[in-house]
ChimeraX commands (.cxc) that place a marker at each C-alpha (Angstrom):
marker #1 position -5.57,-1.92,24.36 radius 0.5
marker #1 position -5.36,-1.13,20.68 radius 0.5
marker #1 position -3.78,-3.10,17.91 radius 0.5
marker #1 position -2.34,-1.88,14.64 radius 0.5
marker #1 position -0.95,-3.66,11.62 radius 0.5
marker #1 position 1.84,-1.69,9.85 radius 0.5
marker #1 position 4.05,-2.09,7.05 radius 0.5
marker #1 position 7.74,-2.52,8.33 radius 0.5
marker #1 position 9.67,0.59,7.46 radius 0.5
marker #1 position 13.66,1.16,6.89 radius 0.5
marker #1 position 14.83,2.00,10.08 radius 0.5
marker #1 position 12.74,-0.75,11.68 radius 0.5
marker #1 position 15.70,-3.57,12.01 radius 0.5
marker #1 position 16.58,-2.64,15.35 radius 0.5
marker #1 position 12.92,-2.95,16.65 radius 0.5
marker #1 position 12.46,-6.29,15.38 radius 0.5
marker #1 position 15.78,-7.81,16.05 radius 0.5
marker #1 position 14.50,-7.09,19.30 radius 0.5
marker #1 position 11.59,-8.89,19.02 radius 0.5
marker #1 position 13.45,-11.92,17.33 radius 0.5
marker #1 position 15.98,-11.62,20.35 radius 0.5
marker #1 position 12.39,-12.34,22.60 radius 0.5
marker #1 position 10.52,-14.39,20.29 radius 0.5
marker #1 position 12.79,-17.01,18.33 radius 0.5
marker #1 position 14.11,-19.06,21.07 radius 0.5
marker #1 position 10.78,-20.12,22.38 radius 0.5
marker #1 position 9.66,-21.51,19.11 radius 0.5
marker #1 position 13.07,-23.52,18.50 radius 0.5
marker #1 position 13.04,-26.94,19.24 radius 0.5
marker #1 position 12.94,-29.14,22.60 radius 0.5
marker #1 position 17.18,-29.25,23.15 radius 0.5
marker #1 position 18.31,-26.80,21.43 radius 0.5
marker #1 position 20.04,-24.43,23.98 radius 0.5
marker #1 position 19.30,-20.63,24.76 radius 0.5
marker #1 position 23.04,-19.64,23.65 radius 0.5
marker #1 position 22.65,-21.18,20.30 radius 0.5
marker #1 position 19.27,-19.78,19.27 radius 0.5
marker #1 position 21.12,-16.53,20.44 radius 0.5
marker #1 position 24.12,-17.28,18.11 radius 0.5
marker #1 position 21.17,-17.75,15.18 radius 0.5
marker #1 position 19.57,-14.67,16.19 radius 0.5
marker #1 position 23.05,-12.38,16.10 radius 0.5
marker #1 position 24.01,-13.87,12.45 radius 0.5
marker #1 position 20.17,-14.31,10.54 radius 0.5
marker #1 position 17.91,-12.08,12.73 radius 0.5
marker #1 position 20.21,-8.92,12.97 radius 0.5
marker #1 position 19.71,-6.02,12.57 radius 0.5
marker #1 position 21.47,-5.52,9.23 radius 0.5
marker #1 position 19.17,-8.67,8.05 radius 0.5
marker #1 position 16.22,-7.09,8.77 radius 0.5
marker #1 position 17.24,-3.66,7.14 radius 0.5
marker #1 position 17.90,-6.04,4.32 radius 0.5
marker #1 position 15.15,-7.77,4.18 radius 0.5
marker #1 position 13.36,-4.22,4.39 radius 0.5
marker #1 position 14.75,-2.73,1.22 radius 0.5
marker #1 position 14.40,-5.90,-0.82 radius 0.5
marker #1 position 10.84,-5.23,-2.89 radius 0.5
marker #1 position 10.08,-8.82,-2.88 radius 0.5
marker #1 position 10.32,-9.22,1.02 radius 0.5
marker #1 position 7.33,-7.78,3.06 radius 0.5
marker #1 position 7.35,-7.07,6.76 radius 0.5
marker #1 position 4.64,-6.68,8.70 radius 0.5
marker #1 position 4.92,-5.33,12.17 radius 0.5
marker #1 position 1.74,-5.86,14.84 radius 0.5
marker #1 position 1.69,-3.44,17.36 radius 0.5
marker #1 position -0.32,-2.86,20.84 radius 0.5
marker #1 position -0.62,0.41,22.45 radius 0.5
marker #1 position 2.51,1.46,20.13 radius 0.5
marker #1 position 4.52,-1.37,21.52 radius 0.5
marker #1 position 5.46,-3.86,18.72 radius 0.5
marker #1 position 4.30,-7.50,20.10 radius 0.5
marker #1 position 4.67,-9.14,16.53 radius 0.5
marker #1 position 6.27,-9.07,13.03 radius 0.5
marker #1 position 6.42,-11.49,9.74 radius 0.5
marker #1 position 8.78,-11.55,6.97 radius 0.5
marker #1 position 7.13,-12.68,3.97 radius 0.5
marker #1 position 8.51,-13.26,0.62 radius 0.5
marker #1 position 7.02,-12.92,-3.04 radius 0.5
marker #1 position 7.66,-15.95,-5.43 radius 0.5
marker #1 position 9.32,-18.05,-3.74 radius 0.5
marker #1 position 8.72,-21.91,-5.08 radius 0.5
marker #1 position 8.10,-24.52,-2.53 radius 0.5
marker #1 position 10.64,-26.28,-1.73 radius 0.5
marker #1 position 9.30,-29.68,0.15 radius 0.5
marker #1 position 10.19,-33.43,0.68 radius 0.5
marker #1 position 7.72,-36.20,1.66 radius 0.5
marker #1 position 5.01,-38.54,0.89 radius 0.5
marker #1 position 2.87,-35.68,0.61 radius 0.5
marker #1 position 4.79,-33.15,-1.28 radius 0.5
marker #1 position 2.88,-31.52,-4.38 radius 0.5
marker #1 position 5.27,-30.50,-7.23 radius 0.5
marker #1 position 2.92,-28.53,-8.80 radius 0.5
marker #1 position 3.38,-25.73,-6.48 radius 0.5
marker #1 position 6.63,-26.02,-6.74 radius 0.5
marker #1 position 6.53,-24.24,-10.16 radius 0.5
marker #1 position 4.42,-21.45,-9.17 radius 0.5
marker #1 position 5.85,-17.95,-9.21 radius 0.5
marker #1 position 3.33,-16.85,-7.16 radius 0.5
marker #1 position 3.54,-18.78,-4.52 radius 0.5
marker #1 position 4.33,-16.69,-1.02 radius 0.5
marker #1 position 7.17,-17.97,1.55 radius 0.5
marker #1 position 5.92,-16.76,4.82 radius 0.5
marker #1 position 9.48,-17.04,6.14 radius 0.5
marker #1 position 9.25,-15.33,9.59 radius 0.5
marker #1 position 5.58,-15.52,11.85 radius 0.5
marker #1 position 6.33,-14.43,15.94 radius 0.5
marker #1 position 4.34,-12.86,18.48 radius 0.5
marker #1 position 6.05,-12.04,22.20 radius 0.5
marker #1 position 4.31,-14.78,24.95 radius 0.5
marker #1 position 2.21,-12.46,26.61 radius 0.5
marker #1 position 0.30,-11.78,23.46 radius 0.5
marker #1 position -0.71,-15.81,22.65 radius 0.5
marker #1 position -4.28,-16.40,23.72 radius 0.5
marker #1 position -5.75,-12.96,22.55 radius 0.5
marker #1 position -6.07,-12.86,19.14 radius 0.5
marker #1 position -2.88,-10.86,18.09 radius 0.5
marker #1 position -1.70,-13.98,16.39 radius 0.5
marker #1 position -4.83,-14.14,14.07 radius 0.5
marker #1 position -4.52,-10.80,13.50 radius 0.5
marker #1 position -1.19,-10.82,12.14 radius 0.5
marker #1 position -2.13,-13.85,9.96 radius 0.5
marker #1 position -4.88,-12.02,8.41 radius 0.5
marker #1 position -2.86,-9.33,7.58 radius 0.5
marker #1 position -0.21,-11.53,6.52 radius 0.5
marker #1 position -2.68,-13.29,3.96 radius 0.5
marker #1 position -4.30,-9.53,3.02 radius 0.5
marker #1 position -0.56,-8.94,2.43 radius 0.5
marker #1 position 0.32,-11.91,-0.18 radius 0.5
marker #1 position -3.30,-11.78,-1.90 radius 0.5
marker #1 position -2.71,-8.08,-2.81 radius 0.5
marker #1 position 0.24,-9.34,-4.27 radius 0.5
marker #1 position -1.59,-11.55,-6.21 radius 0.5
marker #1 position -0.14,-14.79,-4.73 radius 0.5
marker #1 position -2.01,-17.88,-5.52 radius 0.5
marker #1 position -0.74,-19.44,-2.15 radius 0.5
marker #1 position 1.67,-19.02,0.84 radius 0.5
marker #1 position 3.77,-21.84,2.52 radius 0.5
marker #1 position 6.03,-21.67,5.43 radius 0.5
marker #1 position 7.96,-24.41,7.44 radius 0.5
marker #1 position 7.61,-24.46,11.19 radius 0.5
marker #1 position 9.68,-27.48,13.42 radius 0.5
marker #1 position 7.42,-30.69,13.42 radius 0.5
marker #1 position 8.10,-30.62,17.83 radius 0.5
marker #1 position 6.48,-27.37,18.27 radius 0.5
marker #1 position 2.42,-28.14,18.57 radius 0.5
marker #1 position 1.47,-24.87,19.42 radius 0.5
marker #1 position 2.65,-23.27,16.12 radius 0.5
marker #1 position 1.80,-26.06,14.34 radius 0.5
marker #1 position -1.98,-26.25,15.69 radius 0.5
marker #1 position -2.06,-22.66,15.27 radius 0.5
marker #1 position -1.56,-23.19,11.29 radius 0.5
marker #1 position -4.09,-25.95,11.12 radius 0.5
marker #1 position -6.60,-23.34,12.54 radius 0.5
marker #1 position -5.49,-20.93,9.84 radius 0.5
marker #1 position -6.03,-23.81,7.18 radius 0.5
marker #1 position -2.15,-24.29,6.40 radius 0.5
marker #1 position -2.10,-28.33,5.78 radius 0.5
marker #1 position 1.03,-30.51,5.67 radius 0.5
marker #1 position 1.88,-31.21,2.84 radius 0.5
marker #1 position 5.93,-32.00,3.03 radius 0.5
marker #1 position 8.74,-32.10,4.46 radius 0.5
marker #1 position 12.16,-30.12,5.06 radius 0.5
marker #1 position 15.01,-29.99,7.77 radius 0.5
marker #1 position 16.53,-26.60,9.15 radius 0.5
marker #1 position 20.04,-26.25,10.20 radius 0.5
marker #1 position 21.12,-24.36,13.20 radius 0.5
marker #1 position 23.59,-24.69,15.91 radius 0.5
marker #1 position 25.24,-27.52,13.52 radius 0.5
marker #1 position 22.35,-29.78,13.75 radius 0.5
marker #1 position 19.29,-30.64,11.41 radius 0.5
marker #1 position 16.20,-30.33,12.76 radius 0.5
marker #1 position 12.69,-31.88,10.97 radius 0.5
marker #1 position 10.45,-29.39,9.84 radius 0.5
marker #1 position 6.90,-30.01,8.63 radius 0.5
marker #1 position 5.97,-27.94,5.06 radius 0.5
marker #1 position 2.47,-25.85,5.03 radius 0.5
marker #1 position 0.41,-24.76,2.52 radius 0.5
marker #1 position -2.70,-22.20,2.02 radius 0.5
marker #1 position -4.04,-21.81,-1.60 radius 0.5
marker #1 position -5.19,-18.65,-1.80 radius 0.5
marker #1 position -8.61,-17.80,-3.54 radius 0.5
marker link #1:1,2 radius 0.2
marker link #1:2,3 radius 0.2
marker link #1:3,4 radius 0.2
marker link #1:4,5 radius 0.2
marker link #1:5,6 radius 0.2
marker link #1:6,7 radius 0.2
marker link #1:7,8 radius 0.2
marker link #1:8,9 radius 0.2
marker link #1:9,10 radius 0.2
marker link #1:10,11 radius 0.2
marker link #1:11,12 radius 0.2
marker link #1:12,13 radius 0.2
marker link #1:13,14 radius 0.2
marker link #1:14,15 radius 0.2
marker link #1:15,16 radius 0.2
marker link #1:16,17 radius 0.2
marker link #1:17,18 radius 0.2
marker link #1:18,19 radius 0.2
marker link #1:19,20 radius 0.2
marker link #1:20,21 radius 0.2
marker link #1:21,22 radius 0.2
marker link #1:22,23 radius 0.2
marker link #1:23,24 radius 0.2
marker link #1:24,25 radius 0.2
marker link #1:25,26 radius 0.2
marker link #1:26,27 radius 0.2
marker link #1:27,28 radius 0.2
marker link #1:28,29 radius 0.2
marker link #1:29,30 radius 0.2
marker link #1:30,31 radius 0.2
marker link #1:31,32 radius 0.2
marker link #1:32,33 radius 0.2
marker link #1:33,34 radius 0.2
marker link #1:34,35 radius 0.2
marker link #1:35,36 radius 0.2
marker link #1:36,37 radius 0.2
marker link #1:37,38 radius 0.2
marker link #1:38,39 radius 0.2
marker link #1:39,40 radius 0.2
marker link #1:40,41 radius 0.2
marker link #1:41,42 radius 0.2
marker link #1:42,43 radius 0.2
marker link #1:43,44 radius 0.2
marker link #1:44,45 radius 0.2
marker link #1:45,46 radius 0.2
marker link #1:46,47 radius 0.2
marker link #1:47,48 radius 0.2
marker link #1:48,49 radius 0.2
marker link #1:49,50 radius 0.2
marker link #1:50,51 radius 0.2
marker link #1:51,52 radius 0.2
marker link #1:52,53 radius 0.2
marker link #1:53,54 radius 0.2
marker link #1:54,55 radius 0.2
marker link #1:55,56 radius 0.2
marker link #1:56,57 radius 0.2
marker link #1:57,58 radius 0.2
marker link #1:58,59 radius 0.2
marker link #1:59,60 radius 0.2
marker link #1:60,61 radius 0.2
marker link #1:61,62 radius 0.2
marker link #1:62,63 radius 0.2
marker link #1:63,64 radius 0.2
marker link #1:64,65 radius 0.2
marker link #1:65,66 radius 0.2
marker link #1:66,67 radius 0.2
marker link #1:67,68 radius 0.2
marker link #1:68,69 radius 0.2
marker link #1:69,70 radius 0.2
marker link #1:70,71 radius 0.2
marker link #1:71,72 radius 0.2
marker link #1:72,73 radius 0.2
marker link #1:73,74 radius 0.2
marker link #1:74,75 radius 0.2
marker link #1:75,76 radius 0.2
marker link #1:76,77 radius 0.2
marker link #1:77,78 radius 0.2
marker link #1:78,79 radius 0.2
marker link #1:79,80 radius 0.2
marker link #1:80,81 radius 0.2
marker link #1:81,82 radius 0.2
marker link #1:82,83 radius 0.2
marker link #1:83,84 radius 0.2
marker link #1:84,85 radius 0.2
marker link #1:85,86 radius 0.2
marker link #1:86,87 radius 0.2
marker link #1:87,88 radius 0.2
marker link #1:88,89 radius 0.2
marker link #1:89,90 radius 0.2
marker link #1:90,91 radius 0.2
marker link #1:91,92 radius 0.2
marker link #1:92,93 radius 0.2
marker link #1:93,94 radius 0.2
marker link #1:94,95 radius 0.2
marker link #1:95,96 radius 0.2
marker link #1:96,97 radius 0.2
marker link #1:97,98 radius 0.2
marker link #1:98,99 radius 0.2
marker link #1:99,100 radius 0.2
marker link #1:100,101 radius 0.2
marker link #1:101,102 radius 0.2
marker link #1:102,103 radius 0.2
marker link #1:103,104 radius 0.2
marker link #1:104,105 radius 0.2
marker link #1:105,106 radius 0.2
marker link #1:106,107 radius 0.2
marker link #1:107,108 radius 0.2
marker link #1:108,109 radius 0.2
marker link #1:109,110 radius 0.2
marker link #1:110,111 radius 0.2
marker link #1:111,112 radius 0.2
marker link #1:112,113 radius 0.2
marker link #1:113,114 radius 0.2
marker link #1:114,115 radius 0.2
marker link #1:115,116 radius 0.2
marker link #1:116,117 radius 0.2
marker link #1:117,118 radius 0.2
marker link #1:118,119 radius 0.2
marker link #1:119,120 radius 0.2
marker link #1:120,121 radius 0.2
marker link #1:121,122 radius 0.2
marker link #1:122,123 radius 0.2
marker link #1:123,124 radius 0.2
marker link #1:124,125 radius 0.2
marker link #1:125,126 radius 0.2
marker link #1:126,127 radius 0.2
marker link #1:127,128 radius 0.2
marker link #1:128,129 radius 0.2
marker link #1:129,130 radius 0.2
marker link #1:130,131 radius 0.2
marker link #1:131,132 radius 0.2
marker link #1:132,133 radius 0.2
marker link #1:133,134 radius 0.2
marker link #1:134,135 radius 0.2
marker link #1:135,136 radius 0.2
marker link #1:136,137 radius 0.2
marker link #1:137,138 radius 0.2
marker link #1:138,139 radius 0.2
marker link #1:139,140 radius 0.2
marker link #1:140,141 radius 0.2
marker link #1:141,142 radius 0.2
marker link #1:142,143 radius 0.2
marker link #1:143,144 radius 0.2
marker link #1:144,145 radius 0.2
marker link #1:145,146 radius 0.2
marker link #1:146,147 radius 0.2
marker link #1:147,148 radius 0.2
marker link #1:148,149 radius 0.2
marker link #1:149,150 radius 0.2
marker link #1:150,151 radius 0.2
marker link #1:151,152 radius 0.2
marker link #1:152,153 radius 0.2
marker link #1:153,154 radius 0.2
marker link #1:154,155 radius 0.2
marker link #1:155,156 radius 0.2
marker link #1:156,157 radius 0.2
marker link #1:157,158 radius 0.2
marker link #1:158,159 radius 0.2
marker link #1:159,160 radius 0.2
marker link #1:160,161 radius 0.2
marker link #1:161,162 radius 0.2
marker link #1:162,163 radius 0.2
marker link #1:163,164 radius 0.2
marker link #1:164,165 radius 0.2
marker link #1:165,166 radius 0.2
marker link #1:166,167 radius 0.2
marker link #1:167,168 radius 0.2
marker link #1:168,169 radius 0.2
marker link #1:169,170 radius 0.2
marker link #1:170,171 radius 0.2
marker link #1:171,172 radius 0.2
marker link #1:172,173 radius 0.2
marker link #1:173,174 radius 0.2
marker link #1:174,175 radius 0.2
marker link #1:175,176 radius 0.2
marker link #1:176,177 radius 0.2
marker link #1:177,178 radius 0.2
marker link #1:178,179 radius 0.2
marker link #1:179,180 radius 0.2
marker link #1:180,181 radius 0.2
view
C-alpha cells in the first residue's frame, strides 16, 4: 500500500466530486437525510465547484492517494479571517490576513484508523505554512465526535462558534483553531 500527497490539478473536479459524493454524508449531522446531503453535494461539491475552486490561486487542494486510488482531498483557503461566535471567540484572529480556512478535510471510511487522515493533515499544515499562514481554522458540526476528536489530536482547540445551513436547517458548528509556528 503506498500513499501520495498531490496537489489537486484542473481536470481533477470530477475525481473529487466523487469522493465528496462518498465522503460528505457520513460527516453531516445525526438527522439530516441521505437525499439532502446529496442535494448539497450536486449544488456546492460539483464538479464545476471544484474546477473552481482549482483555478482560484488562493484555494489549495490537496488530494491523498493510495495505490493511485484517491481516498482523500482538502480544500484550503489563503486569508480567510475567522469568522466565530461564542464565549470563547478571539477577535484578534479575526483580523489576520494570514489566517488559513481549511474549508474541506474527508477521507473515504475504509481509510479511518490507518493514518491517511494524519497524513493529509500534515500536508494540509505543510501546505498553509509554505504559504506563510500564521494559523488555520475550520468549522466541523459540534455532533460529530470523531472529527471533532480527530482535531483535538491535531491541536485544533475550540475556540467559537458558527451554524451551517443545509437542507433549510441550521446546524451548530464548533470553530477550531491551530496557530501556526
Amino acid at each position: 500500500m503506498t500513499r501520495r500527497v498531490r496537489t489537486g490539478l484542473a481536470g481533477d473536479g470530477a475525481l473529487l466530486h466523487d469522493l465528496a459524493v462518498v465522503t460528505f454524508h457520513d460527516a453531516c449531522p445525526p438527522g439530516v437525510d441521505h437525499s439532502t446531503a446529496m442535494a448539497h453535494v450536486e449544488t456546492e461539491l460539483s464538479p464545476a465547484r471544484f474546477e473552481q475552486w482549482l483555478a482560484d490561486p488562493d484555494t489549495h487542494v490537496v488530494i491523498l492517494e493510495e495505490d493511485g486510488t484517491a481516498i482523500g482531498y482538502v480544500v484550503l483557503v489563503a486569508n480567510r479571517p475567522v469568522t466565530a461566535t461564542g464565549r470563547r471567540q478571539r477577535p484578534e484572529l479575526a483580523e489576520q490576513d494570514s489566517v488559513w480556512f481549511l474549508s474541506k478535510f474527508y477521507v473515504v471510511a475504509e481509510a479511518r484508523g490507518t493514518g491517511a487522515a494524519r497524513e493529509l493533515m500534515t500536508a494540509t499544515v505543510d501546505v498553509a505554512r509554505a504559504g506563510n499562514a500564521s494559523g488555520v481554522w475550520l468549522t466541523v458540526n459540534q455532533l460529530n465526535p470523531r472529527a471533532n476528536a480527530f482535531y483535538e489530536r491535531c491541536g485544533f482547540q475550540v475556540m467559537g462558534t458558527t451554524t451551517f445551513p443545509m437542507g433549510g436547517q441550521l446546524h451548530d458548528d464548533n470553530v477550531r483553531h491551530i496557530p501556526l509556528p
